[in-house]
Structure formats: C-alpha cells, structure tokens
N, C-alpha and C positions, 0 to 999 in steps of 0.2 A: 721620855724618861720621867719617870716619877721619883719621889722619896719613897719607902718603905713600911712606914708606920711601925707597931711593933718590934719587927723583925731588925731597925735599929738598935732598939735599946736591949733586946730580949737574945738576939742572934747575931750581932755586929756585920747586919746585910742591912746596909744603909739607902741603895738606888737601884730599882727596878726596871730595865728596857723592856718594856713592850713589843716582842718582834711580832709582827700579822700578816702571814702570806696568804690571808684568806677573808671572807665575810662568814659570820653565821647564816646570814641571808643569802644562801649561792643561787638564790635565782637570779641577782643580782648581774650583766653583766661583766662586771670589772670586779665581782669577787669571790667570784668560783676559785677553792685552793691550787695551786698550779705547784707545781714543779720550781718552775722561776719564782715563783711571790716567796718561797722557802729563802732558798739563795738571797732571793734580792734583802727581805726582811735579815737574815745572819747577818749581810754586808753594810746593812742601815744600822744593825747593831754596832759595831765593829766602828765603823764610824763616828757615831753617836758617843760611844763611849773614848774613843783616841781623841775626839773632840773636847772631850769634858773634862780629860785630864786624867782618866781611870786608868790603875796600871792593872785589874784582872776581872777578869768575867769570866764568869759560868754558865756555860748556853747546857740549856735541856734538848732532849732531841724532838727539836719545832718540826711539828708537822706527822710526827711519828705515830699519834692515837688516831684522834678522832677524824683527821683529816687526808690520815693515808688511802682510803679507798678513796676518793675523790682524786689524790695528785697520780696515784696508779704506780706502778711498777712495785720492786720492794723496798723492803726497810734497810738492808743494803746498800740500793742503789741511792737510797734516800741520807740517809747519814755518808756515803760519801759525797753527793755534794754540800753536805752540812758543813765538813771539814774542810773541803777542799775552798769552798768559800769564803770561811773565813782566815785558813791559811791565805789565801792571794788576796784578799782585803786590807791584812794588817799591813800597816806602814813599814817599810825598811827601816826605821828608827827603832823598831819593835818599841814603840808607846806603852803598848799593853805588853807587860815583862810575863803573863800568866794567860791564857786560854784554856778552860777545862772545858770539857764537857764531859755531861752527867745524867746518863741516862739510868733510871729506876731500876731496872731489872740484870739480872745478870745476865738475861739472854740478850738483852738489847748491848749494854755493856761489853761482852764476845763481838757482837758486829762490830762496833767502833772500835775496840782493839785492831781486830782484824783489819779493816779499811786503813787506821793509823800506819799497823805494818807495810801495808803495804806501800802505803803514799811515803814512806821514809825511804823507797828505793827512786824515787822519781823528784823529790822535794832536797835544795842542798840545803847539810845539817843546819848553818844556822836559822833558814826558815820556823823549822819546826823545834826552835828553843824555848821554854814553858808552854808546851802546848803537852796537854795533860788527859786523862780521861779517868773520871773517879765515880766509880758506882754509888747512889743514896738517894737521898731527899737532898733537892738542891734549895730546900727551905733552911737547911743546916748549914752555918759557917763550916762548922767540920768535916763536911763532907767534902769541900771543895778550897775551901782559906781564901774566897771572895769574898770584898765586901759591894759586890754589883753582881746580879742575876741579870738573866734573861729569861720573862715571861712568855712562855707561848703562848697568845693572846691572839684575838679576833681582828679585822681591820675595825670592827666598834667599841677597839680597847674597853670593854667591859669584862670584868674576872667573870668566865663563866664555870664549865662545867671541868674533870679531868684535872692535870697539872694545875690549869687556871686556877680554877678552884681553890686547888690548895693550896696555891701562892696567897690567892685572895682570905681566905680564912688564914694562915698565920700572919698577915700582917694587921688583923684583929680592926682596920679602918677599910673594907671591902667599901663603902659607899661613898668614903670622904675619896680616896686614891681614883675610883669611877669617876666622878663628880670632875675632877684635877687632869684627867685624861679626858673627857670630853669637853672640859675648856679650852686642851691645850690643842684639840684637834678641831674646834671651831676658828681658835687665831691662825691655826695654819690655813687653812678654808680659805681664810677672808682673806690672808697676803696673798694669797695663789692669786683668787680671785681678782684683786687687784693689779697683781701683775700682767694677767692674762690681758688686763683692760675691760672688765665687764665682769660677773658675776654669774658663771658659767658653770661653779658646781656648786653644789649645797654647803653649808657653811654650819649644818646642824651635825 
C-alpha cells in the first residue's frame, strides 16, 4: 500500500493497494498470471486494507485486460472469482462497511452485475452488505465514494501500461510512488529472507 500523491489532495483517494497476480516478466517461473495469483492478490487486498483500518475499497477488475489471455478462461469466469473472493475474505465484523467494484466499460460492468445476481442467491444477505458495483474511472472519488483504490499492478509494482497507467499518471508522482513500492518490496525481501534463515530469494 502506498499513499496516492495527487489524487489525495485533487480527488480525496488518499491510499493505493497494489494487487499483482502476475509478473511483466512471465517467463519468470513464479510469475506467469494465474487464475489463483488474481484471487490470491483481491484477498491480500482485503486484508491489507481490514488491517489498516480502511472502511471502503474500490477494486478494478485485476486481471481483466492485459493479463486475461494468459490466466485463460473468460471475463465471466474471471470476475466471479474476483467477487467471490473477496466476499469470503472480508471479516465477519464487516471492517470494510463498503466493497465496490468498478469496472470501465459497461460491458464489463453487465458481467459483474450479472455474477452479483447471482451470488446473492447462494451468499446470506448480510454477507453481501456494501458490496456495490459502480461503472467509471476508478481514478474518481465519484465514481465509487472510496478513499482506498485498488491498483492492478505487476508483481514489480511498477505503474505500467492500461489501468496501471492511469492510476499512475493521475496521481501526478508515478516515479516518487515506484521508488516507495520498490522499497517496500525490498524490506519484505529481506524479513522473509531472514526468517527463512538464509537469503534464498532476491531482496531487489
């Protein structure tokens, strides 16, 4: 999780999660986009944020552009485990009182409708209490009335191309928020690594 730059002062979207169910680099073995690294990243979000105190987020549909040939099946199948993960992630406490998601398009928009409907016959009501789904730019407070996005980002949290992108240009600090995200994925590096007992993965 990052701060927001900009999009603080300018858009009242104050902290950005990073979700990355994948590498740019998929020849990599461990970062080819998966099906699960989607999932897993929503519930890392979800977490992250119940962690930090946040009562609403706004997830984009992770994994839905550039990475959907890669994870395979469709956009369908793919936004219902978007939802469905992070409906069973959130605390029974409901922490987070708000879950949107906010996909760009209206045709993408119709699926998650759809998938919503239906997961409301198999989910009991209060699960699915602020859980929302609002068409826009999820750069905009108004589209959604979060002040915590969800970036669909790379496992080298670097703003690249797509969504990324224009997360990373409106918050007008793309190098400083890189820079703050590859810090903070070196200290995680180096605790692993330590715990592990030896220095067994890369730390850059």
């Amino acid at each position: 999780m990052t701060r927001s730059g900009q999009l603080s002062s300018q858009r009242l979207i104050n902290y950005i999660i990073h979700a990355a169910p994948g590498s740019v680099n998929q020849g990599t073995p461990w970062g080819r986009p998966t099906r699960q690294g989607v999932i897993r990243s929503i519930q890392n979000s979800i977490i992250l944020a119940e962690n930090t105190g946040k009562r609403d987020l706004a997830i984009p549909f992770v994994g839905g552009d550039i990475f959907l040939a890669s994870i395979g099946g469709t956009k369908e199948e793919l936004a219902r485990n978007i939802i469905k993960a992070a409906i069973n992630q959130r605390n029974n406490e409901l922490t987070l009182q708000r879950i949107v998601f906010v996909p760009y398009s209206e045709a993408d928009r119709q699926i998650f409708q759809r998938v919503l409907d239906e997961l409301t016959t198999r989910y009991p009501a209060e699960r699915l209490v602020g859980i929302e789904i609002r068409r826009g730019d999820i750069t905009y407070f108004g589209t959604h009335q979060c002040s915590t996005i969800v970036n669909a980002a790379n496992m080298e949290v670097q703003f690249g191309e797509g969504l990324s992108g224009i997360i990373g240009d409106a918050t007008g600090e793309r190098a400083n928020i890189n820079q703050v995200a590859k810090d903070l994925i070196r200290e995680y590096n180096q605790k692993v690594a330590a715990i592990l007992g030896g220095n067994r993965i890369p730390v850059e």
